[in-house]
C-alpha positions in Angstrom: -37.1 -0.3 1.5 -33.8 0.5 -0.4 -34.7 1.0 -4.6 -33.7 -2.9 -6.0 -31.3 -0.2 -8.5 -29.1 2.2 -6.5 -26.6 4.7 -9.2 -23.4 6.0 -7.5 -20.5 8.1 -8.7 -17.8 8.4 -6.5 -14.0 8.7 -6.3 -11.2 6.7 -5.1 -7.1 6.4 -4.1 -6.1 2.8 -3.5 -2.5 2.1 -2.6 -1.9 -1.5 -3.4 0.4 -2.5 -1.2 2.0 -5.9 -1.2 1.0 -6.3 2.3 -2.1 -4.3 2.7 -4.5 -2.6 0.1 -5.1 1.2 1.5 -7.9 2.7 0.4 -9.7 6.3 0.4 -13.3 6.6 -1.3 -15.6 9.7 -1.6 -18.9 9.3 -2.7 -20.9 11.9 -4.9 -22.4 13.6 -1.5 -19.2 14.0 0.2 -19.0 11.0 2.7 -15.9 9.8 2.9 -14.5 6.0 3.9 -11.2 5.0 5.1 -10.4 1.2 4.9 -6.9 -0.9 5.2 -6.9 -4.7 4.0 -4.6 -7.4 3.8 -3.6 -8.0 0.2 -4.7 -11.5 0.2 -7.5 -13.5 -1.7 -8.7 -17.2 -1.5 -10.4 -19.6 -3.3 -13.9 -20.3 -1.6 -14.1 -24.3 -0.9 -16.7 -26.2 0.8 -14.4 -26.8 3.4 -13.9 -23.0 3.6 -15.2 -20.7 6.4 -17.7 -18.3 5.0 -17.7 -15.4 6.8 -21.6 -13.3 7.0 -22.5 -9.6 6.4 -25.1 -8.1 8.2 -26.6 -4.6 9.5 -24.4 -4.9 12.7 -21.0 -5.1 11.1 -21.5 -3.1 8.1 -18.8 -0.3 9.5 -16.3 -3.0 9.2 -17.2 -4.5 5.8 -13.4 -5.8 5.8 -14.1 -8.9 8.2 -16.8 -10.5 5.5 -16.0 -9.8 2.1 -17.0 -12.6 -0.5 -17.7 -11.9 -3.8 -17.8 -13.7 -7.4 -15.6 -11.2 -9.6 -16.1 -11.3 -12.9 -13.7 -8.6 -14.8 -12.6 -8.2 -18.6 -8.8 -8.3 -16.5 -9.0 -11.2 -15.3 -8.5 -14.4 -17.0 -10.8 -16.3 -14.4 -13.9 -15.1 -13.1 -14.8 -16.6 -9.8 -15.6 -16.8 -6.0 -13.2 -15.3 -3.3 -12.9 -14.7 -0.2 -11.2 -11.2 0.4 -8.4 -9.9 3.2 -9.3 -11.0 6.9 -12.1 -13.7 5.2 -9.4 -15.6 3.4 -6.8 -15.1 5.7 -9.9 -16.6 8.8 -10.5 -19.2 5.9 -7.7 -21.8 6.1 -8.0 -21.9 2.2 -5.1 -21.6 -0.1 -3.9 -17.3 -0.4 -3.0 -15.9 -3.0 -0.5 -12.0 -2.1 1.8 -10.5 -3.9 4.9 -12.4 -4.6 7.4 -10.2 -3.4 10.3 -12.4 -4.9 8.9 -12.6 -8.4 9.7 -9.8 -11.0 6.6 -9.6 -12.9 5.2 -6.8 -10.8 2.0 -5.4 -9.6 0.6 -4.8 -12.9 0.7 -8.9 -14.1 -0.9 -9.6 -10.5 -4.6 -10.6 -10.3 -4.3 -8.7 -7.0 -4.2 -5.4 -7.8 -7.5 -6.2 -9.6 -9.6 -8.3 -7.3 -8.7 -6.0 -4.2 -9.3 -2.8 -5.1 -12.6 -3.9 -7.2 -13.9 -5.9 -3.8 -13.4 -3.0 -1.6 -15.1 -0.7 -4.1 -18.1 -2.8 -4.2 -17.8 -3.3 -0.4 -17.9 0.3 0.3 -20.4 1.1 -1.8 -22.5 -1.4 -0.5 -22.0 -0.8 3.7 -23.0 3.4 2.5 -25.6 2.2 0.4 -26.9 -0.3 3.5 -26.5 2.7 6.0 -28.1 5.5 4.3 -31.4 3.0 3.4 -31.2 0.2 6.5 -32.2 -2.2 3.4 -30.0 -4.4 0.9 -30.4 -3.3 -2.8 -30.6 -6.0 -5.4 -28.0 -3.9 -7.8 -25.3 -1.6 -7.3 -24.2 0.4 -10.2 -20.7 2.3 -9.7 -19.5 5.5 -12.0 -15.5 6.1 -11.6 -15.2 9.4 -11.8 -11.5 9.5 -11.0 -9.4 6.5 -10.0 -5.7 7.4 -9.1 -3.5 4.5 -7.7 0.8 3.8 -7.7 3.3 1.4 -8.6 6.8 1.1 -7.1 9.0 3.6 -9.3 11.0 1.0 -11.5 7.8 -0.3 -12.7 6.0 3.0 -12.5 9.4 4.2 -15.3 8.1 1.1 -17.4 5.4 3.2 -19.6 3.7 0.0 -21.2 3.3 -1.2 -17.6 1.4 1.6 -16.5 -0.5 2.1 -19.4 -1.4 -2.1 -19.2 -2.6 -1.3 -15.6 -5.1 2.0 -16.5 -6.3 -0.2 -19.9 -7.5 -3.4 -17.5 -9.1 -1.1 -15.3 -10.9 0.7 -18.2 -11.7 -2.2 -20.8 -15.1 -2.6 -20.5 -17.4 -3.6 -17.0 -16.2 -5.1 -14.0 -18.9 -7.2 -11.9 -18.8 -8.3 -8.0 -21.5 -10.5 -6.8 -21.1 -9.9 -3.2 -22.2 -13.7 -1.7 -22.2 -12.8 2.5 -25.6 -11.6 2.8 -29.1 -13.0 3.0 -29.1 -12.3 -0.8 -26.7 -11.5 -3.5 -25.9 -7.7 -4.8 -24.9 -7.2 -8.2 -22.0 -4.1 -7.8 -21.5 -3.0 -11.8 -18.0 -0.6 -11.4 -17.1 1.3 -14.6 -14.3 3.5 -14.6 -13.0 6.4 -17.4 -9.1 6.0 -19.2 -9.1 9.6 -19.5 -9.5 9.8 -14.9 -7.5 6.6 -14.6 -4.3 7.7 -13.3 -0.9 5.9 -12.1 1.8 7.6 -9.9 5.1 6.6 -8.5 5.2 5.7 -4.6 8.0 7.3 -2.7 7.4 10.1 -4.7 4.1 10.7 -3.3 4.8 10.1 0.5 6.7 13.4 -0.3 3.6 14.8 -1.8 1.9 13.3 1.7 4.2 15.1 4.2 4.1 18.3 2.6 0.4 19.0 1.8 -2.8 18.3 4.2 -5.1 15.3 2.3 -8.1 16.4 4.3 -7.6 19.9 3.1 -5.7 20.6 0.2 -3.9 23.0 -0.9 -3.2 23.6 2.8 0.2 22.5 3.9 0.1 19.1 6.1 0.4 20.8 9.9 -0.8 17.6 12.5 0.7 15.5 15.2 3.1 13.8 12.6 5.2 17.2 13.1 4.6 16.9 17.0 8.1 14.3 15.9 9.4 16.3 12.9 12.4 18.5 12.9 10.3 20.7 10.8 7.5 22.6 12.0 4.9 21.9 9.5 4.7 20.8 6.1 5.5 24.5 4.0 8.7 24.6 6.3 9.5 21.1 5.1 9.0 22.2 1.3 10.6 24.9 1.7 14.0 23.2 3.8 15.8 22.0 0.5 16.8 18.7 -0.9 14.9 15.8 0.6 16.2 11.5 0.3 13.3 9.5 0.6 13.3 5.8 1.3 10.4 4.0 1.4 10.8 1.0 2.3 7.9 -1.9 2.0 7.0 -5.4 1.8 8.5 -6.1 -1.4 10.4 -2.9 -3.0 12.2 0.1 -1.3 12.2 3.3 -3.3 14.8 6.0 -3.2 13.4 9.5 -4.1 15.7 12.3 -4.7 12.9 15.9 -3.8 13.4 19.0 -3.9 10.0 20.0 -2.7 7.5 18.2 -4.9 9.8 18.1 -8.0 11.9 15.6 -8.6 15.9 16.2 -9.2 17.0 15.1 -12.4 19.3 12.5 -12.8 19.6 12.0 -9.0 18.4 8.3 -9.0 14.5 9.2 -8.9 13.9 6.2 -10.3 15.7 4.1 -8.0 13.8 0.6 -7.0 15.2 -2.0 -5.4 13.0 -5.3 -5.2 13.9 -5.8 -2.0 11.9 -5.4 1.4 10.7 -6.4 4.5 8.4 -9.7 3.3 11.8 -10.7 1.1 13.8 -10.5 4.0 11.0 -12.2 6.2 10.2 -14.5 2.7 14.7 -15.4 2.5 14.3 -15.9 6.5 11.5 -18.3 6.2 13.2 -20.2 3.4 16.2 -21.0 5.9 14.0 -21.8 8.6 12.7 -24.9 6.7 15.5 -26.1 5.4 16.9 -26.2 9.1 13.9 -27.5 10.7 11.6 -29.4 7.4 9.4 -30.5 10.2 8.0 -27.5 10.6 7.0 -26.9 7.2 7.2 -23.4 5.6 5.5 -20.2 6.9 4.5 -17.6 5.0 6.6 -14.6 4.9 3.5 -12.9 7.1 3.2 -16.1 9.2 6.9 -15.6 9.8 7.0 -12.1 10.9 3.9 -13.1 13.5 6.0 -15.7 14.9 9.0 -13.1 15.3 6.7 -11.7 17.5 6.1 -13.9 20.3 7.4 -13.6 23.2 9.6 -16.9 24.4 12.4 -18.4 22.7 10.7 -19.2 19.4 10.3 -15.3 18.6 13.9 -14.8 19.6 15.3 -17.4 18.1 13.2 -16.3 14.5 14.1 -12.8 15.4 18.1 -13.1 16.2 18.9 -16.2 14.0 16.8 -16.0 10.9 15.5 -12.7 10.7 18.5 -10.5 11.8 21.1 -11.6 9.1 18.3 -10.8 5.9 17.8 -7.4 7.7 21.1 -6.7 8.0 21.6 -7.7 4.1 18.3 -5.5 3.1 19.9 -2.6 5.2 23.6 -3.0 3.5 21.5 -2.8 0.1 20.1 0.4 0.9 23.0 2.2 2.6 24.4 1.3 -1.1 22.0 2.9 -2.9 21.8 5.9 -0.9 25.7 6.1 -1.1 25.2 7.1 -4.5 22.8 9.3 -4.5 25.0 11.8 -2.3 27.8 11.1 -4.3 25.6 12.0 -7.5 24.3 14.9 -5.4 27.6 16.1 -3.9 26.4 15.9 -0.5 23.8 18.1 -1.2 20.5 16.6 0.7 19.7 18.4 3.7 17.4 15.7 5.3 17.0 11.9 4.7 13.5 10.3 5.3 13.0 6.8 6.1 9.1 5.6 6.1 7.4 2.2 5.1 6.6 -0.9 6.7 9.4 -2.0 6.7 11.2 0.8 9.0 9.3 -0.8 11.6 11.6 -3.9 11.9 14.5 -1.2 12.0 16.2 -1.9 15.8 18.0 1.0 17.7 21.6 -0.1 16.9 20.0 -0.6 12.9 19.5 3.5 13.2 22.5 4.5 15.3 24.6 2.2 12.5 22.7 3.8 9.0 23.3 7.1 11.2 26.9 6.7 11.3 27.4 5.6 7.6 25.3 8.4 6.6 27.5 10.7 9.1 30.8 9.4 7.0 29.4 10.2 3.7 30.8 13.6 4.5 32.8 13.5 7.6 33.6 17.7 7.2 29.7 18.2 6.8 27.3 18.7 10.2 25.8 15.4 11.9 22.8 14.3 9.0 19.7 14.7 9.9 17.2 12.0 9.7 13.7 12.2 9.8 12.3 8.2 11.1 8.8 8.2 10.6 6.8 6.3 13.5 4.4 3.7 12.7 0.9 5.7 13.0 2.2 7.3 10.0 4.8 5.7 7.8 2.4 3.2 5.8 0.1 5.5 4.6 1.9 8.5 3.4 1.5 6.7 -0.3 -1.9 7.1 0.1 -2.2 10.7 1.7 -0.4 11.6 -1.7 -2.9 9.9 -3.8 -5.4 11.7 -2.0 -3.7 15.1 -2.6 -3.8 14.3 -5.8 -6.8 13.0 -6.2 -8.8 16.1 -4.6 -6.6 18.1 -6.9 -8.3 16.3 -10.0 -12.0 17.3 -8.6 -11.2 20.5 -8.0 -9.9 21.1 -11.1 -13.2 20.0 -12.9 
């Protein structure tokens, strides 16, 4: 039988993304956990479908997480249902509104996420080291490091907001999918509570291994690289990031890990691939009200099929707000090799949101990057594939974070 009391300290990177929450965790003995969720909550209803949590699916805590949250950062305490459960629920979801200004740091999401898949994985290690469910959980942040997108990451009250909810006091999940309730208690420390830019720390991701810093990053992501490994990369000069995502794309402007100044570092636009999808949606009801309105999610699920729905989604209402979101950035980026006279040696596009990039979208942002300096060599881009694009963020948080427990 598990203690009805378990204590654990552990350590965590979450990248809150607008579409899915990434998340790294390493516990006091060194076990370490992996998870990706949609960044989605719901309401639990009686007409809602509540998922279970046993011993046989404890691996992939994700498919049943349902928990009352009660936190001194949120304004209501109550029951949701978390990621896949609320998505499986066919209650109302609550994401990220990626057309909204207000931000990560005014969303209840960054809270409830990252605090349910805290008490989550503590509770599926907790469950497979004693085959038994404890009656209370209590959780010691040691370090916490998470990002914002960079024009809201710039905004020092925001930041500082974000690391004060986190830190003000208790946080509380009452997980409610088992055979009987566990109290998780999750405290976290200001001073280990830290907030970095993303874009800036996909850079960090490339160059450096996460599994075994300070070693330089040297796996199959350079099997597709024009680099051979990650020092070569550091060492190969200036570096134009975009990261493009669900609701922002960031510009970084690296020379290695260090940031040029006044080279449009902070460069956000709030635009992505769930606007584009969001803007796309927006036409498709008002041409066909019948249908009612699809999430921007929904949406880009539908693009997918394959008949004359997904094409007509994918060359009618999708194309035309991709298009727009790819003008937007070839703007952007414009700049920044006027403001660095042509001096970037490689431009690297990762995200999401490269994903809904087509062949002729490349050969195109090829060309205009080619004209930027028509006397200069062909530009070389650096398109990073799918296995890899959405979680450089969160490599770099992990770089980072191991950094931070080494140094203490």
């Amino acid at each position: 039988m598990a203690k009805k009391t378990i204590n654990l300290t552990m350590a965590a990177a979450i990248d809150n993304g607008n579409g899915f929450s990434k998340s790294y965790i390493q516990f006091e003995d060194g076990f370490k956990q992996i998870s990706i969720t949609p960044s989605i909550f719901a309401p639990v209803s009686g007409q809602g479908l509540i998922p279970s949590f046993d011993q046989s699916n404890i691996t992939d805590f994700n498919k049943g997480m349902d928990a009352v949250i009660k936190s001194p950062a949120l304004q209501i305490n109550s029951e949701y249902l978390i990621g896949d459960s609320a998505i499986n629920s066919g209650n109302a979801l609550t994401s990220y509104n990626v057309e909204a200004n207000a931000g990560k740091t005014e969303s209840d999401v960054t809270i409830i996420i990252p605090l349910a898949k805290i008490a989550y994985g503590a509770l599926a290690r907790t469950m497979t080291k004693t085959q038994s469910i404890p009656a209370t959980i209590n959780i010691n942040i040691t370090h916490y490091v998470t990002c914002l997108p960079i024009r809201e990451f710039s905004n020092l009250k925001k930041r500082e907001s974000l690391r004060k909810k986190l830190s003000k006091g208790k946080h509380t999940v009452t997980i409610k999918s088992l055979e009987q309730d566990v109290k998780v208690v999750i405290s976290f420390n200001l001073d280990n509570t830290s907030v970095y830019p993303e874009g800036i720390l996909s850079q960090i991701g490339l160059i450096y291994s996460c599994d075994n810093y300070p070693a330089y990053r040297n796996d199959e992501l350079y099997k597709e690289s024009p680099y051979a490994n990650g020092q070569v990369y550091a060492q190969s000069g200036n570096a134009l990031l975009i990261d493009i995502g669900d609701g922002t794309t960031d510009i970084s402007v690296m020379d290695a890990t260090h940031p040029i100044k006044g080279a449009g570092v902070n460069t956000s636009l709030n635009l992505g691939a769930g606007t584009a999808a969001a803007a796309a949606s927006d036409q498709l009801s008002i041409d066909y009200p019948q249908i009612g309105h699809y999430t921007r999610s929904v949406f880009l699920e539908h693009t997918l099929k394959d008949n004359k729905e997904g094409q007509t989604l994918r060359d009618k209402y999708l194309k035309p707000q991709i298009d727009l979101l790819i003008s937007s950035i070839e703007a952007e980026v414009a700049k920044e090799f006027q403001k660095m006279n042509n001096d970037i040696n490689t431009v690297v596009v990762l995200g999401g949101g490269s994903n809904l990039f087509t062949t002729k979208n490349k050969a195109d942002f090829q060309a205009m990057l080619d004209s930027t300096n028509p006397l200069a060599d062909h530009q070389q881009i650096w398109w990073i594939g799918p296995k890899y694009n959405q979680l450089l963020n969160l490599d770099g948080l992990r770089v980072l974070l191991t950094r931070k427990m080494q140094n203490n």
